[in-house]
Structure formats: C-alpha cells, structure tokens
PATIVEX-166128 format. One record per residue (C-alpha): residue in one letter; z, y, x. Coordinates in Angstrom, 2 decimals, padded with zeros to 5 digits, always signed. Layout:
N
[keza 'A', [Z, Y, X]]
...
END
This chain:
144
[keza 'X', [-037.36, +002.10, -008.83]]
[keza 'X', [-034.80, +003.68, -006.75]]
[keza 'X', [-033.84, +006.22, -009.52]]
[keza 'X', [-033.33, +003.45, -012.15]]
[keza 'X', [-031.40, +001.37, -010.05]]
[keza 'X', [-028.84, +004.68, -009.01]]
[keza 'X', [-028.94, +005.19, -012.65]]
[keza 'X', [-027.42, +001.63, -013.82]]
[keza 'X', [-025.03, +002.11, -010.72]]
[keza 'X', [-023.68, +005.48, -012.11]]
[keza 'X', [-023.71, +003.60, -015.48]]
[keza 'X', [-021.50, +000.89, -014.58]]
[keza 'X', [-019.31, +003.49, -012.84]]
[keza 'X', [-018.76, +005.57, -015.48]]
[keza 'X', [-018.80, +002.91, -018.53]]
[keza 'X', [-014.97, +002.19, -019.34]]
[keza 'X', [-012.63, +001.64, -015.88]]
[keza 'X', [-012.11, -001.58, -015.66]]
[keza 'X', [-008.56, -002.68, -015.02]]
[keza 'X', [-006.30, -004.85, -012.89]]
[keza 'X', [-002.53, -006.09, -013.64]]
[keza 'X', [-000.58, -003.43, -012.11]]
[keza 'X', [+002.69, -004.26, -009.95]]
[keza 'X', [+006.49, -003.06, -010.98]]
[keza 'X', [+007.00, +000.16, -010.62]]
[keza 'X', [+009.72, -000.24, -008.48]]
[keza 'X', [+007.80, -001.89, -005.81]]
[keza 'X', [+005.24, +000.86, -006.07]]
[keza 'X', [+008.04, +003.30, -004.90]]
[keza 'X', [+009.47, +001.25, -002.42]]
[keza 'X', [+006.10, +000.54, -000.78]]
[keza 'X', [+005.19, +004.48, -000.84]]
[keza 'X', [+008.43, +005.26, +001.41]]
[keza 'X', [+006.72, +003.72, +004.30]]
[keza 'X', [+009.73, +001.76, +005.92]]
[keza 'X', [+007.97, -000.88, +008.67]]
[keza 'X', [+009.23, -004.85, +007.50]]
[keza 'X', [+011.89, -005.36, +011.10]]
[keza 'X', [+009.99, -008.58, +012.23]]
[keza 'X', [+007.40, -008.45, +010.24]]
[keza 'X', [+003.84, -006.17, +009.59]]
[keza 'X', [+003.06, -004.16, +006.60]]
[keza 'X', [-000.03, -004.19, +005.15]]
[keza 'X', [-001.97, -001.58, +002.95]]
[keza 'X', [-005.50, -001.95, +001.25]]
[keza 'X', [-006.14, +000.85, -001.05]]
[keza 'X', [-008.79, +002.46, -002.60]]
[keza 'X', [-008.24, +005.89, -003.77]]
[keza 'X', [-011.68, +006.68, -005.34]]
[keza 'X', [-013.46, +007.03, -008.12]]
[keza 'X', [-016.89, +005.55, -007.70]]
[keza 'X', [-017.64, +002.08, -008.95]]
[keza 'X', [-014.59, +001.92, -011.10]]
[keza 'X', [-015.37, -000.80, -013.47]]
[keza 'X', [-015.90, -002.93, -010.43]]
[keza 'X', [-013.03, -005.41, -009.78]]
[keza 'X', [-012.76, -006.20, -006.04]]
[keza 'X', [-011.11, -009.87, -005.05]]
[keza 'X', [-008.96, -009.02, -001.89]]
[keza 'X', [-007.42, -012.17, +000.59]]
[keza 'X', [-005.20, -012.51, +003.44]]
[keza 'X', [-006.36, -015.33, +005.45]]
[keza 'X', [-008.43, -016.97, +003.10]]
[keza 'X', [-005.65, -016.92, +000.75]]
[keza 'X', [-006.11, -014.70, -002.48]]
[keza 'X', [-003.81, -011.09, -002.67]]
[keza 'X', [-005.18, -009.56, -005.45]]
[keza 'X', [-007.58, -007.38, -007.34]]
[keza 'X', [-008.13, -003.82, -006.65]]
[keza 'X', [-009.81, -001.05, -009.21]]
[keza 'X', [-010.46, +002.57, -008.80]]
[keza 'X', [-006.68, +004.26, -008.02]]
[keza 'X', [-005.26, +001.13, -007.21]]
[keza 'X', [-003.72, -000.49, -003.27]]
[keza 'X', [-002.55, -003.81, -002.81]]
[keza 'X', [+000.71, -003.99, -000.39]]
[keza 'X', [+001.78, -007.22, +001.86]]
[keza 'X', [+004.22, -007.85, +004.67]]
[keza 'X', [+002.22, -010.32, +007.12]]
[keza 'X', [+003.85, -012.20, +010.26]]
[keza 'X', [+002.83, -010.73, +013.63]]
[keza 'X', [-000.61, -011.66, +014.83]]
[keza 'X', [-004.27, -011.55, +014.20]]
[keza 'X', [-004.54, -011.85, +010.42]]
[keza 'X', [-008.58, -011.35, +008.65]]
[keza 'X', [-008.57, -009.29, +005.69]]
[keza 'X', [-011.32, -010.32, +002.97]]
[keza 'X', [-012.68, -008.28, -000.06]]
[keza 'X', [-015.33, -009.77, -002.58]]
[keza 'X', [-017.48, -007.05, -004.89]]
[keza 'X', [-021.51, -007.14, -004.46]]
[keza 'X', [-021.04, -008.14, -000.83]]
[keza 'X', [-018.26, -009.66, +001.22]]
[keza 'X', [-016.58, -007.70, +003.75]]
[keza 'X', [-013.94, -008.87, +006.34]]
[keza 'X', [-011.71, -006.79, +008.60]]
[keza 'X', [-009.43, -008.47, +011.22]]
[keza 'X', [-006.06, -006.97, +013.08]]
[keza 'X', [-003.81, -008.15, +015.64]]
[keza 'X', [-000.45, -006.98, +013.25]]
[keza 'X', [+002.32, -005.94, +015.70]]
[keza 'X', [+005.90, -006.42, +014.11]]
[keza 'X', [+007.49, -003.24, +012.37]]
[keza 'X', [+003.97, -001.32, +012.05]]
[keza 'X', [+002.40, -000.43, +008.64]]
[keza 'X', [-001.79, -000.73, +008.56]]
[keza 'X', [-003.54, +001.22, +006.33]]
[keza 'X', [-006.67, -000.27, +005.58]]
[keza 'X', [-009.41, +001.99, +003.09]]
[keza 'X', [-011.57, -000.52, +001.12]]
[keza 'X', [-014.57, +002.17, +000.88]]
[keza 'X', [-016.73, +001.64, -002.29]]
[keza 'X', [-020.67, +002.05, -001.78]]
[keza 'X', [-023.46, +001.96, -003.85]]
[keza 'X', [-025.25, -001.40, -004.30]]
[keza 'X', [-028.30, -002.82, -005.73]]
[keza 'X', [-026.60, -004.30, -009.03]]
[keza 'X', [-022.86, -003.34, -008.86]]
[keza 'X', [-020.64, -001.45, -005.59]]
[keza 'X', [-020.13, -002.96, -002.44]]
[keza 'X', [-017.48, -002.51, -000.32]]
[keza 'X', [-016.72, -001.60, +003.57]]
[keza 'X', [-012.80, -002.10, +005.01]]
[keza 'X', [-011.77, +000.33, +007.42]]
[keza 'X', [-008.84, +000.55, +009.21]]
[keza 'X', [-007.67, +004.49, +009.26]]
[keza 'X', [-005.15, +006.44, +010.99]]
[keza 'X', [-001.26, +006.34, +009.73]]
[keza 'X', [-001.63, +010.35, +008.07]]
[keza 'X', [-004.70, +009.35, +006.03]]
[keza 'X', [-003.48, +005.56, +004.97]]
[keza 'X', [-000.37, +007.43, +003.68]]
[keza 'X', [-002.39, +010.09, +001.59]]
[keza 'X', [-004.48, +007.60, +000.60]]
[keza 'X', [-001.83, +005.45, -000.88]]
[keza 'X', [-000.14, +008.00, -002.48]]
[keza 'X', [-003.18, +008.77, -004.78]]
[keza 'X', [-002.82, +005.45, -005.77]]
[keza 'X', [-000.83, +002.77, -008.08]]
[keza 'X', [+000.26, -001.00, -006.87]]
[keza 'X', [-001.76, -003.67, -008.69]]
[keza 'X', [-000.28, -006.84, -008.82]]
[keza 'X', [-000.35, -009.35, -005.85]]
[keza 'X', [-000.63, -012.88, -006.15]]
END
C-alpha cells in the first residue's frame, strides 16, 4: 500500500508543473535587494523546491488571502509591526505566527512533504542567510 501511494505522490509531482500568475518583474527585483520597509515588516514565504510541483498552495496573512505558491515560486508582503499568523492550505493546513518588528525582513520556507493523496506543507521560519538563498532560487507569483 505504501509503495502505491509514494508512487501516485511522485506521479502528481512529476506530471506537468502546475502554475501560478507570476508578479512583475520589477517587483521581483526590488524584493530580491532585501531593503527592510522603514516602519513597516517584510515578509517572505518561498518555496524553492521541486517536490510536489503540480500542487498549488493557498497562502494568507491574517486570515486574509496573499496568494498561491508553486514549485520555484515566493510570495513577498510588507506587514505592520506586530504578531501577524501566516496560513498555507495544500493536503493539510499549516499556520506559523511572528511578532514582526518594524524594518526586519522574515524569511519564512513553506517546506513541501509527502502526503497521503497530494503534498502537505510545514512553515518554518529560517535564518536571514538561508531566507535570502532561498528566495533567490525563486520567482514572485502574484499577490492578491
């Protein structure tokens, strides 16, 4: 059972990407120079791998929608200071929550996993030098 059920995983992950609306290219660049928002906190979602890549992950800020992420793809927003719960939707619903400080950049990974019909996902809130490679392996998809 196990080995049909990793087998219509790898399936879906390797049976056409699926795809997302993907953000101006200008705003791609500006977000990848890292500049902190004065006032304000930036936030990064990305997800810079492969796996489950015809899986189309709902992302929200607050209970208020942000976008979709794909394989290659982050999601970029510049949030007031305070606590702020990040949402993402795929086989299972995962929710990460910061305290944003004004004029600091979070970097938050949206891990994909393996699931029993389609990926799953796990948030996690890394370290400035990995959010930054992370990102830069990746394209902006449009936010909402």
């Amino acid at each position: 059972m196990e080995r049909l059920l990793l087998a219509a995983f790898l399936a879906l992950s390797l049976a056409g990407c699926a795809s997302v609306n993907m953000g101006d290219p200008k705003q791609d660049a500006a977000a990848k120079t890292f500049k902190a928002p004065q006032g304000h906190a930036g936030v990064y979602i990305y997800r810079n791998e492969s796996m489950g890549a015809a899986v189309k992950m709902d992302v929200a800020i607050d209970g208020q929608p942000l976008g979709q992420t794909v394989a290659k793809t982050f999601l970029y927003k510049e949030v007031t200071p305070g606590k702020h719960t990040i949402t993402s939707k795929a086989e299972n619903t995962d929710t990460l929550e910061i305290d944003a400080q004004p004029a600091v950049l979070y970097f938050i990974w949206q891990e994909v996993k393996m699931g029993v019909l389609y990926a799953r996902n796990k948030l996690q809130l890394v370290d400035d030098a990995t959010g930054k490679k992370g990102v830069l392996e990746t394209s902006l998809a449009e936010t909402k």
